[in-house]
N, C-alpha and C positions, 0 to 999 in steps of 0.2 A: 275348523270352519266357523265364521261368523255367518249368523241368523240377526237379521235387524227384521222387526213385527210394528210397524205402526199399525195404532187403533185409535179412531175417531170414535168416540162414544157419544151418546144424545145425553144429555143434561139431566134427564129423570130417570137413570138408569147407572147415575156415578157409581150408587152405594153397592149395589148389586154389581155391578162390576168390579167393582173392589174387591168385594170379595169373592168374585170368581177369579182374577188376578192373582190373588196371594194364596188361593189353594196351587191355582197353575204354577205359579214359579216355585214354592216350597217341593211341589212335586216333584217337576221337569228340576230341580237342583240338587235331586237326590237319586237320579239316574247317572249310571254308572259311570257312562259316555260322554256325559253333560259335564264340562271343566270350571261350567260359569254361567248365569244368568244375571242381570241387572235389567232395572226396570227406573224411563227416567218418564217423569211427567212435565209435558211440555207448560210453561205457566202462562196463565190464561187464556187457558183452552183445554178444552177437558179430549187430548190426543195423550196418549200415551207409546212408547216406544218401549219396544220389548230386546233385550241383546241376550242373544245364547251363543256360548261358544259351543262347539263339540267337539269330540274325537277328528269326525271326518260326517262327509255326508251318509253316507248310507248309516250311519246311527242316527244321523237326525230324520234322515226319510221314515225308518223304521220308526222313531219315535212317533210321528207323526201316524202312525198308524195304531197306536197304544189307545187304550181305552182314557187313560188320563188329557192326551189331545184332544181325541174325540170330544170328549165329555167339556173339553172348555169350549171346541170351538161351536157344540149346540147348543151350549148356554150363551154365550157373548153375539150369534148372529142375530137377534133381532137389539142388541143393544145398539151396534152402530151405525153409525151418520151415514158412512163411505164404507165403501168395502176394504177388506186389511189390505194394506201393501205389505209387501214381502219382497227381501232383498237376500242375497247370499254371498258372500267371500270368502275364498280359500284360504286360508293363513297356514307360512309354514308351522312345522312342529316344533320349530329352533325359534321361534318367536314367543310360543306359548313357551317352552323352559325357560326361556333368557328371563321374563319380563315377573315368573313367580315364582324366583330360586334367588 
């Protein structure tokens, strides 16, 4: 399953969000479940775009219910512009072998 996370951030709060970003994704990419994270920044504009692959959903629902979720999305709410968009797609499992074998 793809996970795509846009996040609008306000301009005075880059730094700080940075580095609540890169504890978040170090984390979430050492969960068991988790096959992949990539984090792409859109240029000029301080939006970032978050990609997680998983297992399946119900590991990434579950994740989201982890104290390492928790913990980034009470730090990053009062950083953003807009509220997160959030998108999800199913990908087969013969896609994820094909594409990292």
């Amino acid at each position: 399953m793809l996970v795509q996370r846009q996040l609008s951030v306000t301009e005075n709060d880059l730094e700080e969000f940075q580095k609540a970003l890169k504890t978040y994704a170090d984390t979430t990419a050492n969960q068991n479940d988790n096959l992949h994270v990539s984090i792409q920044k859109l240029p000029e504009k301080s939006c970032y775009i978050i990609y997680e692959f998983w297992q399946d959903r119900i590991s990434w629902m579950s994740y989201l219910q982890s104290d390492a979720s928790k913990m980034f999305q009470r730090c990053i709410i009062d950083m953003l512009e807009d509220p997160e968009i959030v998108s999800t797609m199913l990908m087969p499992a013969s896609w994820w072998i094909m594409t990292n074998n």
